[in-house]
N, C-alpha and C positions, 0 to 999 in steps of 0.2 A: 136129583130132582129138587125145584121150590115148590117152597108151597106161594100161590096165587096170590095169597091173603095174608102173608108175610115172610117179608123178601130176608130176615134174619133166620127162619127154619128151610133147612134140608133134608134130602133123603137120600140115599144110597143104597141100592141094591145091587147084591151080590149072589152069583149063583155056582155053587161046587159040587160037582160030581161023587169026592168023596168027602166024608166027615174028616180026614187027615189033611186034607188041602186047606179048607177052612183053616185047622190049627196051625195051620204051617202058615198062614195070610197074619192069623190071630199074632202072633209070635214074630213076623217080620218085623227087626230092628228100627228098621228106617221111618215107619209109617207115623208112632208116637211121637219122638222129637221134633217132625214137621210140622205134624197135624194138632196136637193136642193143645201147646200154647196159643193158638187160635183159637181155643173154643169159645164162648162166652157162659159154658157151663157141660159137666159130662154130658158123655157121649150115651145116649140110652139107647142099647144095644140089644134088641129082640130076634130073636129066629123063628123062622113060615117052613113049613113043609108044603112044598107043593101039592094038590090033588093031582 
């Protein structure tokens, strides 16, 4: 997702059945050396518990 109100924030949401999947996402090799040099500052990384 953007945010409306500017076009340099995103957001990404992700949904895991188990807390081991998640780590196993967290952990995949590939996702940082694509992703990360891109950034134009860390990744601030929160977790939701659905109700």
């Amino acid at each position: 997702m953007q945010d409306p109100k500017d076009a340099t924030k995103f957001c990404i949401v992700e949904r895991y059945e188990k807390e081991s999947s998640q780590e196993y996402h967290l952990n995949n090799p590939t996702f940082d050396p694509y992703v990360v040099p891109r950034l134009a500052k860390p990744m601030d990384l929160t977790r939701w518990e659905e109700m």
